[in-house]
Each structure stands twice: as structure tokens, then as C-alpha cells.
PDB file of N, CA, C and O in Angstrom:
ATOM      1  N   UNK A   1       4.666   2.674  -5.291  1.00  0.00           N
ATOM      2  CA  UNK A   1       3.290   2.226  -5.249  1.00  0.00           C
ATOM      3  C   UNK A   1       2.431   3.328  -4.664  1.00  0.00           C
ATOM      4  O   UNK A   1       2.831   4.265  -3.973  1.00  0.00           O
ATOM      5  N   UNK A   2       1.555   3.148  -4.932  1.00  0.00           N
ATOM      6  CA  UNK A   2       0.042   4.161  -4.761  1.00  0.00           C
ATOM      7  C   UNK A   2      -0.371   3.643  -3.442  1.00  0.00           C
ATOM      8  O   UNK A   2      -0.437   2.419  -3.332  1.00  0.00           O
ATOM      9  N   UNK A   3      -0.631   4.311  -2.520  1.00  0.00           N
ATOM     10  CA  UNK A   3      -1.792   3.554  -1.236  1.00  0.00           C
ATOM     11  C   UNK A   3      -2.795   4.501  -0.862  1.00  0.00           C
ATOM     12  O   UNK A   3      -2.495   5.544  -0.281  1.00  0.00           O
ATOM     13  N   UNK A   4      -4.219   4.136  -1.226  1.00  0.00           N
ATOM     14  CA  UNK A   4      -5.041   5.350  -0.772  1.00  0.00           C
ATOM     15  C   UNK A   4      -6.151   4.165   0.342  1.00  0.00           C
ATOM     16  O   UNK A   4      -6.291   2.978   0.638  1.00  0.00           O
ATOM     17  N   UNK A   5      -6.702   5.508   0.605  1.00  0.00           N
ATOM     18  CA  UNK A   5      -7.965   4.503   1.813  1.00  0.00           C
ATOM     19  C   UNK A   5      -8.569   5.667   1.911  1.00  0.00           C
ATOM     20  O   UNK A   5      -7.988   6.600   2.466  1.00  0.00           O
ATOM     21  N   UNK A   6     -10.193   5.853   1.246  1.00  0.00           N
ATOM     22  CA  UNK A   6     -10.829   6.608   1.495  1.00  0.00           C
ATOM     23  C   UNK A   6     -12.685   6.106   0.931  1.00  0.00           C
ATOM     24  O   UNK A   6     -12.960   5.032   0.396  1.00  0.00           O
ATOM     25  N   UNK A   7     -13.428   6.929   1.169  1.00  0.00           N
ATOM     26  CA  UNK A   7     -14.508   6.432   0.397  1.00  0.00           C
ATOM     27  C   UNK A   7     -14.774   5.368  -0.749  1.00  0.00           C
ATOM     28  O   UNK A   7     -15.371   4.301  -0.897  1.00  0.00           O
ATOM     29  N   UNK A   8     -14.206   6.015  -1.280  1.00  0.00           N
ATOM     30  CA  UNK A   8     -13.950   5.734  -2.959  1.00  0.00           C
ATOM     31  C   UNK A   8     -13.360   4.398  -3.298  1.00  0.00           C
ATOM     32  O   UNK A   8     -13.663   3.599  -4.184  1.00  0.00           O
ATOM     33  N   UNK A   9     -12.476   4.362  -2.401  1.00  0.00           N
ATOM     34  CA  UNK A   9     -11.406   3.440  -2.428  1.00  0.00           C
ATOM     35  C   UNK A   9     -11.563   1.590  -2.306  1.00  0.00           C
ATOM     36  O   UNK A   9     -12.760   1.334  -2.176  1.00  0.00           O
ATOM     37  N   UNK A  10     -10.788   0.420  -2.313  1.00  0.00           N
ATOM     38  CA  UNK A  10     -11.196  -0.545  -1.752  1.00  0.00           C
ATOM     39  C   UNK A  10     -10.218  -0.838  -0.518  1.00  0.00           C
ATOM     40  O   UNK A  10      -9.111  -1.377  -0.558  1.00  0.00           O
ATOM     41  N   UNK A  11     -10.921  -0.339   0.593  1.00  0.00           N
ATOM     42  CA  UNK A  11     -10.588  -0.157   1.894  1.00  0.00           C
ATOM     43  C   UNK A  11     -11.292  -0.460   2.756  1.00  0.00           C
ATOM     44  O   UNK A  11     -12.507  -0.623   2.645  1.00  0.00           O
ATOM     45  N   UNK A  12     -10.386  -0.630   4.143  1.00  0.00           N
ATOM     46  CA  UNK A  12     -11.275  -0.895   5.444  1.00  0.00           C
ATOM     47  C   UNK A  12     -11.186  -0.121   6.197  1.00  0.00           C
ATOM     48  O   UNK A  12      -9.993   0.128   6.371  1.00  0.00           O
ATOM     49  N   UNK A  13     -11.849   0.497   6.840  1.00  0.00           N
ATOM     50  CA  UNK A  13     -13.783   1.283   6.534  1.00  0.00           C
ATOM     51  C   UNK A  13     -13.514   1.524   5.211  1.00  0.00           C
ATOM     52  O   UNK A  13     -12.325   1.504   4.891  1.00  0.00           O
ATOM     53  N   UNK A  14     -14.462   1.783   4.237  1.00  0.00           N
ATOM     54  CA  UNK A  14     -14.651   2.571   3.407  1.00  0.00           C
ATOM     55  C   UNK A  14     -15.235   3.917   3.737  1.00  0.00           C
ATOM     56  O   UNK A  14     -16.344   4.088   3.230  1.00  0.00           O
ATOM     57  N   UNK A  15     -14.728   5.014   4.525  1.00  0.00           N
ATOM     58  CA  UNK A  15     -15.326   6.617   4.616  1.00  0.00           C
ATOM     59  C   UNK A  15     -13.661   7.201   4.471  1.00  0.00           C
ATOM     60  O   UNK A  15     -12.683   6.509   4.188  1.00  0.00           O
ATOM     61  N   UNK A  16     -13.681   8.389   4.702  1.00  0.00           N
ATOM     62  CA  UNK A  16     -12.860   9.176   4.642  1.00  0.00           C
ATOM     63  C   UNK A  16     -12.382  10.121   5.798  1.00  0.00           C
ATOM     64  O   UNK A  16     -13.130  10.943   6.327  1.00  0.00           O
ATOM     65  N   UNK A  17     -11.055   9.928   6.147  1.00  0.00           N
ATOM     66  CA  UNK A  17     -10.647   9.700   7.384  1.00  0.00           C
ATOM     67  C   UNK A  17     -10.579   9.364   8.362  1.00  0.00           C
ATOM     68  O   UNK A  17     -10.438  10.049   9.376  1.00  0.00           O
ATOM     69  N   UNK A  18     -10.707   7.699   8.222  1.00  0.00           N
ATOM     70  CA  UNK A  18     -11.329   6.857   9.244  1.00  0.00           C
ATOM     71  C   UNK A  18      -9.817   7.042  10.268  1.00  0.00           C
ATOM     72  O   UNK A  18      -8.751   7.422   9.784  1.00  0.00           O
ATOM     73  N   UNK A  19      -9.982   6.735  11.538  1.00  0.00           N
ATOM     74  CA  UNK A  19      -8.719   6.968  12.471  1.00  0.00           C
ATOM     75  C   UNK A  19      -7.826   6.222  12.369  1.00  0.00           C
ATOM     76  O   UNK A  19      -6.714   6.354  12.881  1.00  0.00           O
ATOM     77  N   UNK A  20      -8.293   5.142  11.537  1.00  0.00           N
ATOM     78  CA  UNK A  20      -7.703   3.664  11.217  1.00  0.00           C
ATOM     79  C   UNK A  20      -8.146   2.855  10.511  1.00  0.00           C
ATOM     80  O   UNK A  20      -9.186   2.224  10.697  1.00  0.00           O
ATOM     81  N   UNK A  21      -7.073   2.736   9.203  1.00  0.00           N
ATOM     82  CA  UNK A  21      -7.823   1.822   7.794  1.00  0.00           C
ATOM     83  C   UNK A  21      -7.076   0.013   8.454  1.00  0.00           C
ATOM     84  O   UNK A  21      -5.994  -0.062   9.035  1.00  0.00           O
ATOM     85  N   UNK A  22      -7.886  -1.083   8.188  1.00  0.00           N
ATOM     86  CA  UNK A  22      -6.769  -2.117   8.510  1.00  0.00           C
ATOM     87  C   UNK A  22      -6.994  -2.468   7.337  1.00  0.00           C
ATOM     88  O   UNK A  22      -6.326  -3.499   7.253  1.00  0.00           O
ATOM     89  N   UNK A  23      -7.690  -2.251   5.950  1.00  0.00           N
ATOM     90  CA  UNK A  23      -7.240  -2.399   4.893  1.00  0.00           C
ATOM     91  C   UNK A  23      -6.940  -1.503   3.815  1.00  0.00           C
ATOM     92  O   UNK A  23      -7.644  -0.494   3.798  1.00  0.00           O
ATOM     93  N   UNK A  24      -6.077  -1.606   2.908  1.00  0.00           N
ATOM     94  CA  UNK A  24      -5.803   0.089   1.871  1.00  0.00           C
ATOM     95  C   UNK A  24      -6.224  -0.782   0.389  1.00  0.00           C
ATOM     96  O   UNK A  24      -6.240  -1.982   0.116  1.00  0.00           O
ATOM     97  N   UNK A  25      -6.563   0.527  -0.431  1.00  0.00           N
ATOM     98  CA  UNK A  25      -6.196   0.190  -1.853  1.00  0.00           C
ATOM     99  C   UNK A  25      -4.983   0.580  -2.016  1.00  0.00           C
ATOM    100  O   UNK A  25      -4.633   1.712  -1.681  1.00  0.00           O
ATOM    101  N   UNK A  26      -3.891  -0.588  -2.732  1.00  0.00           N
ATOM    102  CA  UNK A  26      -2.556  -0.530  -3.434  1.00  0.00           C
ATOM    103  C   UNK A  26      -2.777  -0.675  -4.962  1.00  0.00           C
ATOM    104  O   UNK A  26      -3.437  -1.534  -5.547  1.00  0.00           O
ATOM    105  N   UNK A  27      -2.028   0.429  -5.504  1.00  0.00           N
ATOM    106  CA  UNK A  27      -2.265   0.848  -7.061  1.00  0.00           C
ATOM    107  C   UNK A  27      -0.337   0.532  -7.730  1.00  0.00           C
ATOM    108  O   UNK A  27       0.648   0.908  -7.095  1.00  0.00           O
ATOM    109  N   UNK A  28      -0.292   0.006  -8.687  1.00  0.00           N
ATOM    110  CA  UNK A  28       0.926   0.513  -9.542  1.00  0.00           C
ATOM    111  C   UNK A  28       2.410   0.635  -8.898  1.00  0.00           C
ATOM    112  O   UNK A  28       3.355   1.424  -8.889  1.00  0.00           O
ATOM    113  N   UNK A  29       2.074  -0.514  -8.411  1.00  0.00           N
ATOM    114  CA  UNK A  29       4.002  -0.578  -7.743  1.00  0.00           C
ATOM    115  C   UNK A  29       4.658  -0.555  -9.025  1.00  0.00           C
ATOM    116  O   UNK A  29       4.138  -0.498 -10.139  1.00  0.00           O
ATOM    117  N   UNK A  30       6.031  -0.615  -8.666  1.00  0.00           N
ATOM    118  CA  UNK A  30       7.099   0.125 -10.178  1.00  0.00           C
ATOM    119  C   UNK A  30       7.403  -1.622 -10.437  1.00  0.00           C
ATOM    120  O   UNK A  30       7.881  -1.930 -11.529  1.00  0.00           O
ATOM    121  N   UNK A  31       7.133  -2.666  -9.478  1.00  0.00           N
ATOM    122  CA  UNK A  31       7.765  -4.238 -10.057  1.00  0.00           C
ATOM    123  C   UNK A  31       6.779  -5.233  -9.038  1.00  0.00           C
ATOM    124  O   UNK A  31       6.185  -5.002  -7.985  1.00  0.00           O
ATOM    125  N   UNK A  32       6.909  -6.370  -9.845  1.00  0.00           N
ATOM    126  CA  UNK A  32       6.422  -7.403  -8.306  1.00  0.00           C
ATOM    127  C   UNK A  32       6.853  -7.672  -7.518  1.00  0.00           C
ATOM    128  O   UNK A  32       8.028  -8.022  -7.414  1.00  0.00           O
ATOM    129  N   UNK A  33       5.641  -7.568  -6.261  1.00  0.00           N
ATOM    130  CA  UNK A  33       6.286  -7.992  -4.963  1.00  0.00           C
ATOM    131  C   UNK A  33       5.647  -8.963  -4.541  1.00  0.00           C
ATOM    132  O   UNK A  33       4.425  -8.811  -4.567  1.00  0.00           O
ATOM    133  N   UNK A  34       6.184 -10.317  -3.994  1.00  0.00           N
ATOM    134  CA  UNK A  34       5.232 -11.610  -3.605  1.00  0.00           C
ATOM    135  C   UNK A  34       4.531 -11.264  -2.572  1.00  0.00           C
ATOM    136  O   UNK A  34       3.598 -12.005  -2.265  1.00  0.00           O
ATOM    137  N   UNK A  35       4.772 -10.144  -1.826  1.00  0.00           N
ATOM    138  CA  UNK A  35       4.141 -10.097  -0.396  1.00  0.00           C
ATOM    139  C   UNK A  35       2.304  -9.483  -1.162  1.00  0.00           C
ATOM    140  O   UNK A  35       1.193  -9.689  -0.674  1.00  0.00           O
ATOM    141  N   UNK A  36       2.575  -8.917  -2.130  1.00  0.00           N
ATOM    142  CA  UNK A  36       1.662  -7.852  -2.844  1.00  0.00           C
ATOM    143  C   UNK A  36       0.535  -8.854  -3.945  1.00  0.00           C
ATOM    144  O   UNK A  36      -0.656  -8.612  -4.144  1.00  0.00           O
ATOM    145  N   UNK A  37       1.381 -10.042  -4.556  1.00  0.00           N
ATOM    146  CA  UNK A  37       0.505 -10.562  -5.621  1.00  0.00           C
ATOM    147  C   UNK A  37      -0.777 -11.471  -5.439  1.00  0.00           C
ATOM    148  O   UNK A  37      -1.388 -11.994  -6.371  1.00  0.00           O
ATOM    149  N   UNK A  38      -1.067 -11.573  -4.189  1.00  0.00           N
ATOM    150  CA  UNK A  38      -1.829 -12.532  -4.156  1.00  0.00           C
ATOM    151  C   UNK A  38      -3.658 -11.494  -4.367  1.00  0.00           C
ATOM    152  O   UNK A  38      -4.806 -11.701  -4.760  1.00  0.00           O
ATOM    153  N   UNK A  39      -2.921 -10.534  -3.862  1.00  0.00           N
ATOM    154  CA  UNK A  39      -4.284  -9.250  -3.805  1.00  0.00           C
ATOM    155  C   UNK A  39      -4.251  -8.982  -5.107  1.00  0.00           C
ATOM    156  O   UNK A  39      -5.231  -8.251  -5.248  1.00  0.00           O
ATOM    157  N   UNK A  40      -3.622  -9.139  -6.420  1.00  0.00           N
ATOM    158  CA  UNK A  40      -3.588  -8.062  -7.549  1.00  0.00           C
ATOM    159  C   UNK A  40      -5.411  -8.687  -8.159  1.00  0.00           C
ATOM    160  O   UNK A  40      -5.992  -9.773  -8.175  1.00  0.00           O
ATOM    161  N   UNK A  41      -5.795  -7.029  -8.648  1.00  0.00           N
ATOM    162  CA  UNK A  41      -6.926  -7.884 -10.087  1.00  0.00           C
ATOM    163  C   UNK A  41      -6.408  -8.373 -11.210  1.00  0.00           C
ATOM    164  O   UNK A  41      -6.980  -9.213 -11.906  1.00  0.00           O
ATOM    165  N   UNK A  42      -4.974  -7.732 -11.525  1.00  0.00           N
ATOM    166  CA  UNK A  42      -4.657  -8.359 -12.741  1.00  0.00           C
ATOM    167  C   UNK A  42      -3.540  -9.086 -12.313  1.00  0.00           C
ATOM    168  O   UNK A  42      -2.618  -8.505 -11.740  1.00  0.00           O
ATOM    169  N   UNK A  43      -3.512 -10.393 -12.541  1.00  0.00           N
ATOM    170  CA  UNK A  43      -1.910 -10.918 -12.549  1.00  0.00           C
ATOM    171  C   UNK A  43      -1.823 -11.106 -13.496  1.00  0.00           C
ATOM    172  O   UNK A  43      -2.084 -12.304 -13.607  1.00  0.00           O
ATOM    173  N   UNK A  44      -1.558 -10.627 -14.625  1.00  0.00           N
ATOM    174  CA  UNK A  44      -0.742 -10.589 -15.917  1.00  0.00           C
ATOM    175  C   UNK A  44      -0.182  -9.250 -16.358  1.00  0.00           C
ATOM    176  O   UNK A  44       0.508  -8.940 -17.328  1.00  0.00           O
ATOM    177  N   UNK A  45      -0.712  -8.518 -15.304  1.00  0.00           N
ATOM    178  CA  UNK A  45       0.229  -6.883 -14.989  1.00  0.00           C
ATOM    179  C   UNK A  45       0.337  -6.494 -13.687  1.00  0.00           C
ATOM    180  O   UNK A  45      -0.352  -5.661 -13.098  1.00  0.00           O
ATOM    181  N   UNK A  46       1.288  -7.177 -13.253  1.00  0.00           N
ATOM    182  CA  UNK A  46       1.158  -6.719 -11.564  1.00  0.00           C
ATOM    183  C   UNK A  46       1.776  -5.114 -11.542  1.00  0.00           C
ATOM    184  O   UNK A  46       1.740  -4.459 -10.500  1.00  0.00           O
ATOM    185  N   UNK A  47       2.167  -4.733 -12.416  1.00  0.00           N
ATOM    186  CA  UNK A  47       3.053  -2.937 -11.891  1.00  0.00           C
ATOM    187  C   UNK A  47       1.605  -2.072 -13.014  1.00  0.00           C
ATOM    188  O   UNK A  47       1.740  -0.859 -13.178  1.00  0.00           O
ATOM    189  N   UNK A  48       0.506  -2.681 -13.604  1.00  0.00           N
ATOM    190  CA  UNK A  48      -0.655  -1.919 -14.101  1.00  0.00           C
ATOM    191  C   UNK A  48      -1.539  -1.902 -13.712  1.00  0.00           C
ATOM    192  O   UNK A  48      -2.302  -1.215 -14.391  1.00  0.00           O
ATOM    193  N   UNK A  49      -2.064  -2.404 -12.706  1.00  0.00           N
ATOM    194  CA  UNK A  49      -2.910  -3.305 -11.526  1.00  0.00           C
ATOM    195  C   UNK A  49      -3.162  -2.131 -10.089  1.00  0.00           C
ATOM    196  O   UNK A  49      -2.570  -1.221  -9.510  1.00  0.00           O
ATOM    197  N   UNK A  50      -4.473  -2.905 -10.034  1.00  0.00           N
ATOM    198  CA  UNK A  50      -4.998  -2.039  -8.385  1.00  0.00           C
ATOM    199  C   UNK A  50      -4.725  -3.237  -7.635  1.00  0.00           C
ATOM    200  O   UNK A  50      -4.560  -4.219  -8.358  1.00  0.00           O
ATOM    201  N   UNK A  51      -4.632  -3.441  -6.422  1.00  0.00           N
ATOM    202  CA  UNK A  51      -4.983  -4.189  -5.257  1.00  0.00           C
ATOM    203  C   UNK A  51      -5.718  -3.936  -4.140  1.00  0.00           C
ATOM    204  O   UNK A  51      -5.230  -3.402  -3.144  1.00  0.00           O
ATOM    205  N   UNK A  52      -7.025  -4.329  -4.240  1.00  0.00           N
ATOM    206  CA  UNK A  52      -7.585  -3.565  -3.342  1.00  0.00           C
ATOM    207  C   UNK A  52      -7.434  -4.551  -1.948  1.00  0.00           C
ATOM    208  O   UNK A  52      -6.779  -5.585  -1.817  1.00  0.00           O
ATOM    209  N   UNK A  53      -8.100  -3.991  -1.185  1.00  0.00           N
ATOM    210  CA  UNK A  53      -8.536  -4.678   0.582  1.00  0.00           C
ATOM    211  C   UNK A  53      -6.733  -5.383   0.812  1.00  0.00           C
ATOM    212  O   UNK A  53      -6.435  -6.547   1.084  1.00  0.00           O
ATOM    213  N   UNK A  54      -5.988  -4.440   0.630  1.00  0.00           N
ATOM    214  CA  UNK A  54      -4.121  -4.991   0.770  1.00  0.00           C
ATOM    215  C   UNK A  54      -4.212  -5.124   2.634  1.00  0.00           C
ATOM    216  O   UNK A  54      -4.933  -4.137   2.779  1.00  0.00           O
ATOM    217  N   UNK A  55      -4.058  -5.479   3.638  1.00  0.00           N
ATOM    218  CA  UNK A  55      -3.982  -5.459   5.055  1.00  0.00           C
ATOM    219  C   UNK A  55      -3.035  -4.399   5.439  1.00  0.00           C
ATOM    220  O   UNK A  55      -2.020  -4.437   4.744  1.00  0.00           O
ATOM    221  N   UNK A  56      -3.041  -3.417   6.368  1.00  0.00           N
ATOM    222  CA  UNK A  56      -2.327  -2.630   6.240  1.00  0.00           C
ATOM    223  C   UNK A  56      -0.909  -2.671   6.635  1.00  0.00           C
ATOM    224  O   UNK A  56       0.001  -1.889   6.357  1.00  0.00           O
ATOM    225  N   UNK A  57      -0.913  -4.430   7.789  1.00  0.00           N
ATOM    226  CA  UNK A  57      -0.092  -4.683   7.988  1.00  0.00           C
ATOM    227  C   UNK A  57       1.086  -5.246   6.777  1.00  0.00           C
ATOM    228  O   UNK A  57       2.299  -5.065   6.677  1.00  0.00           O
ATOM    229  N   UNK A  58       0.198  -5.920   6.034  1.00  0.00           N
ATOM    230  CA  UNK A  58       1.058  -6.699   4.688  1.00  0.00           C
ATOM    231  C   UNK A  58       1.389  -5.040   4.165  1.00  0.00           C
ATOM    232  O   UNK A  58       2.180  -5.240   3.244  1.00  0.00           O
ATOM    233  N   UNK A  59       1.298  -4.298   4.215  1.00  0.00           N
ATOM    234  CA  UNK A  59       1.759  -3.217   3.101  1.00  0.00           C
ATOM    235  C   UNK A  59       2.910  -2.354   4.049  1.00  0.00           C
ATOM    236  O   UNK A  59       3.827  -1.658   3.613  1.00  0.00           O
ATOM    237  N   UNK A  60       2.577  -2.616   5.426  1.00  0.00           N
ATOM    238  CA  UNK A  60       3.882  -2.225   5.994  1.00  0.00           C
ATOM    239  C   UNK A  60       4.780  -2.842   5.970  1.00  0.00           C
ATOM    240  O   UNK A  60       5.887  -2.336   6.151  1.00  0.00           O
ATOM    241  N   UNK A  61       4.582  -4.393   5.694  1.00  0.00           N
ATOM    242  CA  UNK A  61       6.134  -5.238   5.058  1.00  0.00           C
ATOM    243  C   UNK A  61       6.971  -5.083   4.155  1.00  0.00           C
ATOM    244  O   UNK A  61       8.184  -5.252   4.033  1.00  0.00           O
ATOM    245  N   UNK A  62       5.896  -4.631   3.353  1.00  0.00           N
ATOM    246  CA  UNK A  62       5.932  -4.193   1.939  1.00  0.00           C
ATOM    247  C   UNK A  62       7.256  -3.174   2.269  1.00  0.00           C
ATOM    248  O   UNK A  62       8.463  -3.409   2.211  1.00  0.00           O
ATOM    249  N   UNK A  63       6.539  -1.987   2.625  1.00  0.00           N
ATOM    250  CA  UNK A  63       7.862  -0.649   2.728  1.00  0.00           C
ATOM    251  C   UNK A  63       8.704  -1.110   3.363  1.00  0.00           C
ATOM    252  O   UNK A  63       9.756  -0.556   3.043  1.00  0.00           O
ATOM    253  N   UNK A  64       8.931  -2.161   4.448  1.00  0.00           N
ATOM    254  CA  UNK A  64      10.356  -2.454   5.036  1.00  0.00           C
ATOM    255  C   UNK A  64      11.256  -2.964   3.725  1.00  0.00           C
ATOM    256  O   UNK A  64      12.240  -2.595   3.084  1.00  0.00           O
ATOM    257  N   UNK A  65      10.384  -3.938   3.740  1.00  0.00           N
ATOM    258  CA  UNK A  65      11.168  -4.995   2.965  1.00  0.00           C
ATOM    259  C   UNK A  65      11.646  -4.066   1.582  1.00  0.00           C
ATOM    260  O   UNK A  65      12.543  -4.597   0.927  1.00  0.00           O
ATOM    261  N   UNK A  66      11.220  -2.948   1.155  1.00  0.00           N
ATOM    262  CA  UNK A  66      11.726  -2.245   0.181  1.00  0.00           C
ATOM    263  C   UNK A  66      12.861  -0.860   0.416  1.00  0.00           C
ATOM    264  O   UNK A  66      13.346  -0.169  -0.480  1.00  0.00           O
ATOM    265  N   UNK A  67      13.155  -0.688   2.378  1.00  0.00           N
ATOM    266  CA  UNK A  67      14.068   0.302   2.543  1.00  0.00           C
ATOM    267  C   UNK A  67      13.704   1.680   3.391  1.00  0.00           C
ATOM    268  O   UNK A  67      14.372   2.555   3.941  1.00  0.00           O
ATOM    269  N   UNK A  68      11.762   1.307   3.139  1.00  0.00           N
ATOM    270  CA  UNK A  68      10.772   2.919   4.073  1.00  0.00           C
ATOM    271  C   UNK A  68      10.681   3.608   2.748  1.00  0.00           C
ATOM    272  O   UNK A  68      11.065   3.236   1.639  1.00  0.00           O
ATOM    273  N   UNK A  69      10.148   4.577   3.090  1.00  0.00           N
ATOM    274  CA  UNK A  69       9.321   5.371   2.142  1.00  0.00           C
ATOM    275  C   UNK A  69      10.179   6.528   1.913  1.00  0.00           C
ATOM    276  O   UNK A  69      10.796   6.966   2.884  1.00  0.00           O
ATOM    277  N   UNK A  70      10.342   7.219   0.515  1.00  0.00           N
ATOM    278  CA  UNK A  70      11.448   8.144  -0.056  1.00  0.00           C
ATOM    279  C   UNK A  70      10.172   9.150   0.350  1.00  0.00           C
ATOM    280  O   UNK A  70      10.451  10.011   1.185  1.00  0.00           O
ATOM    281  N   UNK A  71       8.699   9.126  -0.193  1.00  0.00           N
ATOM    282  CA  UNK A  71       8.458  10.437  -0.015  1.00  0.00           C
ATOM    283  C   UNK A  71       6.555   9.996  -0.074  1.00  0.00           C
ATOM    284  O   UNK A  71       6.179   8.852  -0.330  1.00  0.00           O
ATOM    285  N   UNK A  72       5.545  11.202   0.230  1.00  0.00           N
ATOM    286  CA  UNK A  72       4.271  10.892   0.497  1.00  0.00           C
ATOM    287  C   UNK A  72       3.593  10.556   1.312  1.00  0.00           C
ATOM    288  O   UNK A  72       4.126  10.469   2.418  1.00  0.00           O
ATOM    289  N   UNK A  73       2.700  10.340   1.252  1.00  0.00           N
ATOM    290  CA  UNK A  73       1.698  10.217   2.652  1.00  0.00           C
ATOM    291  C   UNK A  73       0.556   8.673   2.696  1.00  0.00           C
ATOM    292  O   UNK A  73      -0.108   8.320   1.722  1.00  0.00           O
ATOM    293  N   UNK A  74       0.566   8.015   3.927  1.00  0.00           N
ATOM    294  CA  UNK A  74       0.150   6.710   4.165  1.00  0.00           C
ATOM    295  C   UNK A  74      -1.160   7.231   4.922  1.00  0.00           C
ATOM    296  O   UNK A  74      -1.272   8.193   5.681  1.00  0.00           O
ATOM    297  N   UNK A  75      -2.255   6.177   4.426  1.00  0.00           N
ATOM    298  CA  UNK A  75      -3.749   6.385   5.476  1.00  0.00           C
ATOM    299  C   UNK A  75      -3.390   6.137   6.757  1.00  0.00           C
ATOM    300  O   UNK A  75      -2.429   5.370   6.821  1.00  0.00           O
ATOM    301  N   UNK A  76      -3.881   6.566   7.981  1.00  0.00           N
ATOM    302  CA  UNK A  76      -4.041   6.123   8.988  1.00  0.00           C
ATOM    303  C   UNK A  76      -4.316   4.763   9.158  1.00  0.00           C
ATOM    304  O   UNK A  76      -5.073   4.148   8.407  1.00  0.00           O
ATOM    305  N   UNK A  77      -3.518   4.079  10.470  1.00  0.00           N
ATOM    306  CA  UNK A  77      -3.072   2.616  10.373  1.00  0.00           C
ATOM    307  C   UNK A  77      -2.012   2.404   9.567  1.00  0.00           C
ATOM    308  O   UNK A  77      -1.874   1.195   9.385  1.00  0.00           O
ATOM    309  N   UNK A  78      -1.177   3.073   8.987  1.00  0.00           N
ATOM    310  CA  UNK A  78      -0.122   2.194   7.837  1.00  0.00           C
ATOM    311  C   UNK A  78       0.935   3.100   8.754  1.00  0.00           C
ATOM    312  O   UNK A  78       0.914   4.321   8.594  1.00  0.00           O
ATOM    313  N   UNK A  79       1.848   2.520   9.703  1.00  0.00           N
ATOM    314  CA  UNK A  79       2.679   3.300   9.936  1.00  0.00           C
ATOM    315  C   UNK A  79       3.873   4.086   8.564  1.00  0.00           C
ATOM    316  O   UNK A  79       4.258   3.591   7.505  1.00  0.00           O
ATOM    317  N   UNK A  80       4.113   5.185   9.065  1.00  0.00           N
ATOM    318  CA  UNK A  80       5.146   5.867   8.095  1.00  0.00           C
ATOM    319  C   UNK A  80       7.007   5.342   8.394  1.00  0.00           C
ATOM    320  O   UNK A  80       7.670   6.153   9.040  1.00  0.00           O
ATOM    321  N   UNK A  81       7.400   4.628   8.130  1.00  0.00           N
ATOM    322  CA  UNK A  81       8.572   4.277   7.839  1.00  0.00           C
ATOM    323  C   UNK A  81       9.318   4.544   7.262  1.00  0.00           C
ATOM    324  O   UNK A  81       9.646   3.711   6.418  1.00  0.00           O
ATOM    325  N   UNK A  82      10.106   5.882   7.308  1.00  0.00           N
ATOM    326  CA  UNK A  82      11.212   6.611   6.115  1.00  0.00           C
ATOM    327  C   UNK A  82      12.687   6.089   5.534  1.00  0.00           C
ATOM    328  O   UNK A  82      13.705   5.777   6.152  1.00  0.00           O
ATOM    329  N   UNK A  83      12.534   6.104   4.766  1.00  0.00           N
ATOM    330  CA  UNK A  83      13.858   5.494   4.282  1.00  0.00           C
ATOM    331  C   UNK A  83      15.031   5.944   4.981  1.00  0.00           C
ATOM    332  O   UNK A  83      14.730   6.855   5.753  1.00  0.00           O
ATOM    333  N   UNK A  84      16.280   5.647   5.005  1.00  0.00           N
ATOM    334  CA  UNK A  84      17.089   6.463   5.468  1.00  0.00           C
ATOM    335  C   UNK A  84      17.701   6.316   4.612  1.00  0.00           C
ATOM    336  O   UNK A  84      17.538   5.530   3.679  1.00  0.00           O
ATOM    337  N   UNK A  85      19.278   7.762   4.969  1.00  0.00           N
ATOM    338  CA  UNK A  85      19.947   8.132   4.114  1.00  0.00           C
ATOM    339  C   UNK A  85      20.205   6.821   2.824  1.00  0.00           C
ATOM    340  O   UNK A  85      19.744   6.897   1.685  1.00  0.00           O
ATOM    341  N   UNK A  86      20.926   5.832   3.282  1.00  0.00           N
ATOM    342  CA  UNK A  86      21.627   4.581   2.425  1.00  0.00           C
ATOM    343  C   UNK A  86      20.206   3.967   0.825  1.00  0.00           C
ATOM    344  O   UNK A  86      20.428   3.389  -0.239  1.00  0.00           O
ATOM    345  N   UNK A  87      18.869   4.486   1.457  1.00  0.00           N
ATOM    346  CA  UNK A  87      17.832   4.006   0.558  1.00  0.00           C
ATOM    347  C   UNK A  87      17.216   4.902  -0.303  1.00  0.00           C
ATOM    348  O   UNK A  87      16.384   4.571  -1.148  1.00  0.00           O
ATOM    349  N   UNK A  88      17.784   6.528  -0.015  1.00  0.00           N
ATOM    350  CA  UNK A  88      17.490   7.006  -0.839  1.00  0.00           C
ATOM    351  C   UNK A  88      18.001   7.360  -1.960  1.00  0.00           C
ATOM    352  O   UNK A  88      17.318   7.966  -2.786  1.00  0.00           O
TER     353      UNK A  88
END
């Protein structure tokens, strides 16, 4: 999945490099996730779909519950949680 938080974005603040987003835009996960669908614009393509204003906490469930992160970079507020060896 995609997570950005910046101006542009549908995020909390909306500026760019805020010290702390407590909400992100989530783009294009690879499958559905229930923690993820209730935010989608499209539910009839949840892996073609943006999600915007995701909590940053719900999106850190997200990466547990999927193993931590293989690789990339999270806005401020989304802690970084790396996968370990067994998840990658």
C-alpha cells in the first residue's frame, strides 16, 4: 500500500511536513483489508482505490497485522515497524 500525507494529499494537517499527520492518504493495497475498507472511495475496487483521512493509528494496525514494513518511508506520526527476517 501507498501512504502519503502532504499538501496535496487527504490528510491531517494538510501541509507538508507537518511533525505529525494523525491522518494519511492510503492508496492501492495489493488485497482487502477490513481494518482499511470502511475508508475506501471505491468499494467495488478496494486494491484500485484511494483512502483518504485513514487514522494513522488504524494504518499502524494495518502494518502489524500484515508482518511491518519490507521497505519505504511512512509520514510522521505513522510509526515505522520493519518486518523481520521470517516476513520478508
Amino acid at each position: 500500500m501507498s501512504v502519503q500525507a502532504n499538501a496535496g494529499a487527504y490528510c491531517t494537517p494538510r501541509i507538508d511536513n507537518a511533525q505529525k499527520y494523525v491522518a494519511v492518504e492510503v492508496g492501492y493495497p495489493n488485497g482487502y483489508d477490513s481494518l482499511l475498507a470502511a475508508y475506501a472511495e471505491n468499494k467495488e475496487d478496494y486494491t484500485g482505490t484511494v483512502y483518504p483521512w485513514v487514522p494513522a493509528d488504524t494504518v499502524t494496525l494495518v502494518i502489524i497485522k500484515h508482518g511491518g514494513i519490507i521497505s519505504g518511508d511512512l509520514p510522521n506520526g505513522v510509526p515505522y515497524l520493519e518486518a523481520d527476517d521470517e516476513n520478508r
